[in-house]
C-alpha positions in Angstrom: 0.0 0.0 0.0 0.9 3.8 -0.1 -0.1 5.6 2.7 0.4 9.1 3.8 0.2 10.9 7.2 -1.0 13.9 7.9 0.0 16.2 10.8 0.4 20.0 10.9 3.7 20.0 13.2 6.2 17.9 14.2 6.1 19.2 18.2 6.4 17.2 21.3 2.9 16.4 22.1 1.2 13.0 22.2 -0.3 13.0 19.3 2.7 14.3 17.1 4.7 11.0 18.4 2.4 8.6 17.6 2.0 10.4 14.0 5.9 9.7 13.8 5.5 6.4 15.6 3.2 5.1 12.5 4.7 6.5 10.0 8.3 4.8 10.7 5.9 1.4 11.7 4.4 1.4 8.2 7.4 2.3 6.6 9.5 -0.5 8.4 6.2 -3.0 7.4 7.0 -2.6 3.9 4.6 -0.3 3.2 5.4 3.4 0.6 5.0 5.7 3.5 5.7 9.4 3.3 4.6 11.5 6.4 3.2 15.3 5.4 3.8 17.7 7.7 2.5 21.5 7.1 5.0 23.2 9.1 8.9 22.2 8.6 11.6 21.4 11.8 9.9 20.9 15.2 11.1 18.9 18.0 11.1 15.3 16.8 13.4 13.1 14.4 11.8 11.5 11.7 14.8 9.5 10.8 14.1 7.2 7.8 10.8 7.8 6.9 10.1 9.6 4.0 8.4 13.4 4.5 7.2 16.4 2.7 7.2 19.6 4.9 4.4 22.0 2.9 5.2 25.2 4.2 8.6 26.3 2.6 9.8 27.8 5.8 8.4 27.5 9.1 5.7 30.4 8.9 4.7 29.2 12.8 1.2 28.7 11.2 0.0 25.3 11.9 -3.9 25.4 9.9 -2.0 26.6 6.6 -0.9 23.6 4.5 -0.4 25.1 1.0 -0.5 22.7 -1.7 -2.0 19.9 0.3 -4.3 18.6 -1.9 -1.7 18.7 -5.0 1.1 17.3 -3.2 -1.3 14.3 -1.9 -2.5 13.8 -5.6 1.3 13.2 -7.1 1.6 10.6 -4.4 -1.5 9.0 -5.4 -1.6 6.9 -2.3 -4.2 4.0 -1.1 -4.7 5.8 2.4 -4.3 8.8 4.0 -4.3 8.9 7.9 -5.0 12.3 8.9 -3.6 13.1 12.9 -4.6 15.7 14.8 -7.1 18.5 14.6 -5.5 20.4 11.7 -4.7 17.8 9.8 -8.6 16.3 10.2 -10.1 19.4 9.2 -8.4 18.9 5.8 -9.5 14.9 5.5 -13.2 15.8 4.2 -11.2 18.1 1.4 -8.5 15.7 0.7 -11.0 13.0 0.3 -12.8 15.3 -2.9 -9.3 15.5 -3.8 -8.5 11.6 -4.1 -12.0 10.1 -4.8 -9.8 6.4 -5.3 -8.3 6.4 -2.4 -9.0 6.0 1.6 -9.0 8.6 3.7 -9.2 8.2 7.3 -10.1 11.0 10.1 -8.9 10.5 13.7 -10.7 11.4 17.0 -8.2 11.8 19.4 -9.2 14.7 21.6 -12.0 15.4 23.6 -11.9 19.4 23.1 -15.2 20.8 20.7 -14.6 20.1 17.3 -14.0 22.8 14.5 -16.7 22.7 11.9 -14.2 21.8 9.4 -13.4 18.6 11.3 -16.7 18.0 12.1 -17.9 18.3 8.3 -15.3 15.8 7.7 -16.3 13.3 9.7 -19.2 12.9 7.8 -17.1 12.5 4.5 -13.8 10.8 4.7 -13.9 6.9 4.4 -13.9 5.9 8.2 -12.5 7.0 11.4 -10.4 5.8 14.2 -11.4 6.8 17.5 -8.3 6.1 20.1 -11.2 5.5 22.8 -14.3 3.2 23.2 -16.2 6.5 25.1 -14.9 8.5 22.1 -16.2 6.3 19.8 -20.2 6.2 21.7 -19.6 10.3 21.2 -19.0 10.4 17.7 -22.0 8.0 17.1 -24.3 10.4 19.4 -23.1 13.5 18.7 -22.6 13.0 15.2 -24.5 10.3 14.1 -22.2 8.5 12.2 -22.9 4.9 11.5 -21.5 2.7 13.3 -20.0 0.9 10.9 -17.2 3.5 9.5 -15.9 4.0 13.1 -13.2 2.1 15.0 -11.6 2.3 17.8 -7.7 1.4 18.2 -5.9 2.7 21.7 -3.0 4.5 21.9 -0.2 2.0 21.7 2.7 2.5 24.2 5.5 4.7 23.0 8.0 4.5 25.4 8.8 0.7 26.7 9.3 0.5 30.3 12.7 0.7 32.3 13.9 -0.4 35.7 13.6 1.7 38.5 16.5 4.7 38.8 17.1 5.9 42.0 19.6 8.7 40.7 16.8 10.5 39.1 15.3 10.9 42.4 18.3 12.0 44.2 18.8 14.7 41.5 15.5 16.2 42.5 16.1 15.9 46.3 13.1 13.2 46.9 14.4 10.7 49.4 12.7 7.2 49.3 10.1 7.5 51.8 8.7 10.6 49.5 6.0 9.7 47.6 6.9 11.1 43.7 3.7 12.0 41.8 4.6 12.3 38.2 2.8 14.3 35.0 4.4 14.6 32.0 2.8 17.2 29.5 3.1 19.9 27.4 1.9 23.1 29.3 -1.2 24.0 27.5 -4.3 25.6 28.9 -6.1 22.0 28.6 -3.5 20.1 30.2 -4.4 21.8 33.7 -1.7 21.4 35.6 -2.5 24.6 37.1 -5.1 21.9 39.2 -2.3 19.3 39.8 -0.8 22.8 42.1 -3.7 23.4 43.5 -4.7 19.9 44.5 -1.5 19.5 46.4 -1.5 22.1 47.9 -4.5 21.1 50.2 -3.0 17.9 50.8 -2.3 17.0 54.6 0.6 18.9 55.5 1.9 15.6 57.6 2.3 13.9 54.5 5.7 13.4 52.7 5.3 14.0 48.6 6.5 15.8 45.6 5.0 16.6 42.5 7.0 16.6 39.3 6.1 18.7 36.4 7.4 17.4 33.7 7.0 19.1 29.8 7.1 22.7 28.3 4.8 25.4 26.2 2.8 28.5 26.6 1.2 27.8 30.3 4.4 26.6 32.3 5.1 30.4 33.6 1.6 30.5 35.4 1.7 27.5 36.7 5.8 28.3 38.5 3.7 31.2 39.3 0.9 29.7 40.9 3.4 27.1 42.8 4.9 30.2 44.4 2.3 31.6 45.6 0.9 28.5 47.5 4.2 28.1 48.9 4.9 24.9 47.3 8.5 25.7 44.6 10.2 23.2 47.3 7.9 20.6 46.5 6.7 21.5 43.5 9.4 20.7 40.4 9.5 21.6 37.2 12.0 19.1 35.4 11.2 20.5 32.0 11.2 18.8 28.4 12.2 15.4 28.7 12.3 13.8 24.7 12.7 10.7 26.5 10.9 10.8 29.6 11.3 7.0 31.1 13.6 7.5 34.1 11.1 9.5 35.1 8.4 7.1 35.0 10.5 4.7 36.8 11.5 6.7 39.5 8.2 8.1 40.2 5.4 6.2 42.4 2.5 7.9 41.5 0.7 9.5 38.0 -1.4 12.1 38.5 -3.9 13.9 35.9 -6.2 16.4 35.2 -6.4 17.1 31.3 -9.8 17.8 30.5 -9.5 17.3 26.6 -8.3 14.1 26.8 -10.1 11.2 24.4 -7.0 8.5 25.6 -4.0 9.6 27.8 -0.8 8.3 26.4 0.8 9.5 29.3 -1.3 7.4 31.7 -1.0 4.3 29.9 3.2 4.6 30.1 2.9 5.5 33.2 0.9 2.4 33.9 3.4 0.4 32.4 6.0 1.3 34.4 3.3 0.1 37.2 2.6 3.7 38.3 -1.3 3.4 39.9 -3.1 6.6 38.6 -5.2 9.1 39.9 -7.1 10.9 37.0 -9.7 14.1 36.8 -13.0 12.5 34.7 -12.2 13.4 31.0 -13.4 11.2 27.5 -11.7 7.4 27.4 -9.5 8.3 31.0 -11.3 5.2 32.3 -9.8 3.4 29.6 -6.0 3.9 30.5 -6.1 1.4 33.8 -7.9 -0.6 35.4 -10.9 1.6 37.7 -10.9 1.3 41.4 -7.2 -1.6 41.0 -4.6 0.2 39.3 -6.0 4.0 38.5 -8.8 5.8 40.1 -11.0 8.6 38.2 -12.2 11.4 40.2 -15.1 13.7 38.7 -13.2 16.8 37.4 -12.8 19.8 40.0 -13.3 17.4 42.9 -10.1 18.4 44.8 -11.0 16.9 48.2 -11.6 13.3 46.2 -8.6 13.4 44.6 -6.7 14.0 47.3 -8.5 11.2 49.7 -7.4 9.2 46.4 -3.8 9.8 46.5 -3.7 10.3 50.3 -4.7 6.3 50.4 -1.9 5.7 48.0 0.7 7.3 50.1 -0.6 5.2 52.8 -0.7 1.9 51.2 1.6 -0.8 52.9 4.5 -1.9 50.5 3.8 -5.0 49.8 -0.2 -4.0 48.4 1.2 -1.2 46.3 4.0 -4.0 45.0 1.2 -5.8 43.9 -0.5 -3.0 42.1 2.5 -1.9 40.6 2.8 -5.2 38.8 -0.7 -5.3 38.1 -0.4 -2.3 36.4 2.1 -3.0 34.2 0.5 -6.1 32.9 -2.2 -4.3 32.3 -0.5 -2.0 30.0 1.7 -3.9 28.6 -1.2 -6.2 27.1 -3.4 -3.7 26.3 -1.1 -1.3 24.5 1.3 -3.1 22.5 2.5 -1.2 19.9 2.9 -4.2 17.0 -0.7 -5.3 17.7 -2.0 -1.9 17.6 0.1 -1.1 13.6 -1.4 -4.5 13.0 -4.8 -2.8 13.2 -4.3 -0.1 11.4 -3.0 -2.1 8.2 -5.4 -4.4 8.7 -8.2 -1.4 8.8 -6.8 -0.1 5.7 -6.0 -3.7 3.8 -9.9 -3.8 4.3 -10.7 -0.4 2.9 -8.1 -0.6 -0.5 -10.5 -4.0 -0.8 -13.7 -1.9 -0.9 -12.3 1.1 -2.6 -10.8 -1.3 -5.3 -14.3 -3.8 -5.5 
């Protein structure tokens, strides 16, 4: 097959990793894979695979892909995968554009939808939701048949390590401190803002830190805010880590509280390091553990039940939160595996070249 990959920029966000992720997995399957991105550099390495940056410099526009439709044509692929919200609000016109082949929209965000998205929806080929709640949404909301949506989870991108107790000493977090981890970009929608103000109602006998991990537009409010509740000894900000592992495996806890989340790649890696999770409500966070055994959703802005969630954490006896931890991971690692989860994808589009070709 020929395939191509949409996505607007190349920066260090969820959803730009596992655009990369598939692209390099269909490339290495054999597969004429070319990624399309609109906006040239950013922070990840595409390495082997194939890619056509639109823009001819980096304007710092990410909705403005000139010559999308044109450059799609020349490749004259089977399917088009289209990641991320720019990039689907351009699948119902690339689809006019390349009536033979497949084009396939992705839902993986639980933020409103732009018309342009939302108009195609109803026009590409099929969709892939990354969540079974996101999936139920798009057939309500929407009322797209049921039969041209999928659902295929996140896989994991990064495979677990072993524990690192340096990482903790570099951050002054002996090992009676209980760690709680989020790694995120520092957007508006990632709320970490609530992540400070959560902790800082927690029982002040209680030993913890919360690491920060990530970069972008809202990380100076939320230093800011950490300040002000007197929290910048216990509150770190370990910045952008492009490979943010030793991190997982030092920490003991993940904590969460996106609300535009449709499946949290960061909660399923963290479960696979066999970090338990405690998450704000948000579209397919259920998903990411298993509720009430190894992660625990708390309805979004409830601060006193998220912090009677992780307070019973912190108090949890070794050997129980050994056997969580191990729980977890087999959880994750079972659920998320990234060779099943390509294997769905090219099966998904083996299936639609069939139809498209019949």
């Amino acid at each position: 097959m020929k395939i191509i990959v949409v996505q607007d920029y190349l920066r260090s966000g969820g959803t730009e990793r596992q655009s990369l992720r598939l692209a390099r997995a269909f490339h290495e399957a054999g597969h004429a894979t070319t990624l399309i991105t609109f906006r040239p550099g950013g922070a990840l390495e595409v390495g082997e695979t194939p890619r056509l940056a639109l823009q001819p410099f980096d304007l710092g526009l990410d909705w403005f892909a000139p010559g999308l439709s044109a450059a799609a044509r020349r490749l004259a692929p089977d399917i088009v995968l289209c990641m991320g919200r720019m990039a689907n609000c351009y699948a119902g016109r690339l689809q006019k554009a390349l009536p033979a082949a497949a084009v396939v929209a992705t839902l993986r965000t639980g933020k409103p939808l732009p018309w342009l998205f939302r108009r195609s929806l109803l026009r590409v080929r099929h969709v892939i939701a990354n969540s079974r709640e996101a999936r139920q949404n798009l057939l309500a909301w929407y009322g797209m048949p049921p039969g041209l949506v999928s659902v295929i989870p996140n896989p994991l991108l990064f495979p677990p390590v072993a524990r690192d107790a340096a990482v903790r000493a570099r951050f002054w977090a002996s090992e009676s401190t209980t760690v709680l981890l989020s790694v995120a970009m520092f957007r508006p929608e990632k709320n970490q803002r609530e992540l400070v103000e959560i902790v800082a109602g927690m029982p002040a006998e209680l030993d913890w830190q919360l690491w920060l991990a990530g970069d972008g537009p809202a990380r100076a409010s939320c230093e800011r805010l950490a300040r002000a509740r007197g929290l910048k000894d216990r509150v770190k900000f370990l910045g952008l880590w492009p490979d943010p592992r030793p991190l997982y495996a030092a920490a003991d806890v993940a904590v969460h509280a996106s609300w535009s989340e449709s499946h949290s790649n960061f909660l399923i890696e963290a479960q696979a390091h066999g970090l338990p999770a405690v998450a704000s409500t948000a579209q397919g966070i259920r998903e990411c553990f298993i509720p009430g055994e190894t992660g625990w959703e708390v309805p979004a802005g409830d601060r006193a039940g998220f912090i009677a969630a992780l307070a019973r954490l912190i108090a949890e006896p070794p050997e129980l939160r050994a056997a969580r931890s191990k729980k977890a991971a087999a959880f994750a690692l079972q659920a998320f595996d990234p060779a099943r989860q390509t294997r769905a994808h090219l099966e998904l589009f083996e299936s639609l070249v069939r139809v498209a070709r019949t």
